[in-house]
C-alpha positions in Angstrom: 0.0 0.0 0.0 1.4 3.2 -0.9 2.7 5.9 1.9 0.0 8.6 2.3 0.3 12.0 0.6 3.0 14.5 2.0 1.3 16.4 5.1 1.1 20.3 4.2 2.7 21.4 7.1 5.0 19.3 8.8 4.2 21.0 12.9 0.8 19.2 12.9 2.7 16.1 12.4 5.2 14.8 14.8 8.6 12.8 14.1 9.2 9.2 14.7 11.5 10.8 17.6 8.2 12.4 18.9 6.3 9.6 18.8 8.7 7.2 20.4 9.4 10.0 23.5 5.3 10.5 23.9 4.4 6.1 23.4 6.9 4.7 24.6 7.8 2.9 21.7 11.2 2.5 20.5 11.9 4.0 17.1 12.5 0.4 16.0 9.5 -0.8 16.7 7.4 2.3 15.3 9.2 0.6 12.0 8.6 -2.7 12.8 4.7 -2.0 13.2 4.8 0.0 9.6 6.6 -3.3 7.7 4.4 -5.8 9.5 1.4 -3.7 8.8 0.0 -3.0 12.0 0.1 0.8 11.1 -0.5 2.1 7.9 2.7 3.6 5.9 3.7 6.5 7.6 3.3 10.3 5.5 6.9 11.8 4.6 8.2 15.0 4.9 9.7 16.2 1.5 13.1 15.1 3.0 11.7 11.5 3.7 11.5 11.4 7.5 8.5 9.7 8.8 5.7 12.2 9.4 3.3 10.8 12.2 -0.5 12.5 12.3 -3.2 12.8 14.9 -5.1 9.8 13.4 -1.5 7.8 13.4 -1.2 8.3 17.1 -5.0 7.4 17.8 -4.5 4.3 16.4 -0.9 3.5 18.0 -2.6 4.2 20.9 -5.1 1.5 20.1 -3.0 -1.0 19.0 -0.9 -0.5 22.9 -3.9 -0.9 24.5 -4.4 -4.3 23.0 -0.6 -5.0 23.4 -1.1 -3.8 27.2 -4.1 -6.5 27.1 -2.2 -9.4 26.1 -3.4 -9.7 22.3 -1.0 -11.4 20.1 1.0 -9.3 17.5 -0.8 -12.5 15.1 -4.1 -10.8 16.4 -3.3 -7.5 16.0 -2.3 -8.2 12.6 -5.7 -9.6 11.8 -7.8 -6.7 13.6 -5.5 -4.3 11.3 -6.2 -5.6 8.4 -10.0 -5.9 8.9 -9.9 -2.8 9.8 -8.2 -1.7 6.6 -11.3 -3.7 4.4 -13.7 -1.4 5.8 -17.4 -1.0 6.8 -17.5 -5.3 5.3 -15.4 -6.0 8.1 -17.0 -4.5 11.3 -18.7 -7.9 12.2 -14.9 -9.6 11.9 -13.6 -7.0 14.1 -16.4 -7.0 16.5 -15.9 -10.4 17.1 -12.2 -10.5 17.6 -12.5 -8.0 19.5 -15.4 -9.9 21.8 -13.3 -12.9 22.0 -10.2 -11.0 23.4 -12.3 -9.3 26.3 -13.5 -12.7 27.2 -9.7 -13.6 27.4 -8.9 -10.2 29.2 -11.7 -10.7 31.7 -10.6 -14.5 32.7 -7.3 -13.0 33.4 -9.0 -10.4 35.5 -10.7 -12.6 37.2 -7.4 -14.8 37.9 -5.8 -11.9 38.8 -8.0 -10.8 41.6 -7.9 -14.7 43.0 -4.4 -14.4 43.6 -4.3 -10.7 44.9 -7.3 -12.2 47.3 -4.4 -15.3 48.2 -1.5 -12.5 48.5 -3.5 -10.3 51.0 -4.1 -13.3 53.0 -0.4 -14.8 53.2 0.3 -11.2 53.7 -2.1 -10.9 56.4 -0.6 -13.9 57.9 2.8 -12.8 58.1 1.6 -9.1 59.9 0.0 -11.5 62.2 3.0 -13.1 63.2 4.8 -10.2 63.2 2.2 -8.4 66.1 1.2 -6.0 62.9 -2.5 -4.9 62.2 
């Protein structure tokens, strides 16, 4: 898929350097996300530097909060692509997405059982320390 057309004015943009300070993400694996084709090509300046738009960081900060969530790059991939096929592919996406909050919400739910086991060990030791 081609790069997007050159932004008009490169200060409502922001620079791979930019992007990587404000995500998170390395610089590396801003690229890594354009070539695997989790993010669409990425605009260019006139010089060639990678040009990164409002609607470029509102989907990087999608894709992190299914990273964050445990979805596999394989999965991301998918929900990218979908997404990239349009309005024929909200059903797909709807249900990948359903299926990964079910997934999310077990480990939730697995999560708070072992909190639940580490306040009581903890518990136990304060007890046997004379703590409250």
């Amino acid at each position: 898929m081609p790069a997007s057309p050159q932004p008009n004015d490169d200060a409502e943009t922001l620079s791979i350097t930019e992007v990587s300070r404000r995500t998170g993400l390395s610089a590396d694996t801003l690229r890594y996300y354009e070539k695997a084709g989790l993010i669409q090509p990425v605009r260019r300046s006139r010089v060639g530097v990678r040009r990164y738009a409002t609607a470029d960081m509102e989907w990087l900060a999608f894709l992190m909060r299914l990273r964050d969530t445990g979805m596999s790059i394989a999965d991301m991939k998918l929900f990218a692509e979908l997404r990239r096929a349009g309005d024929e592919s909200i059903a797909a996406r709807l249900e990948l997405l359903s299926d990964h909050r079910k997934v999310v919400d077990q480990r939730l739910r697995s999560l708070r059982s072992s909190m639940r086991a580490l306040d009581k060990k903890i518990a136990h030791y304060r007890a046997l320390l004379g703590e409250k």
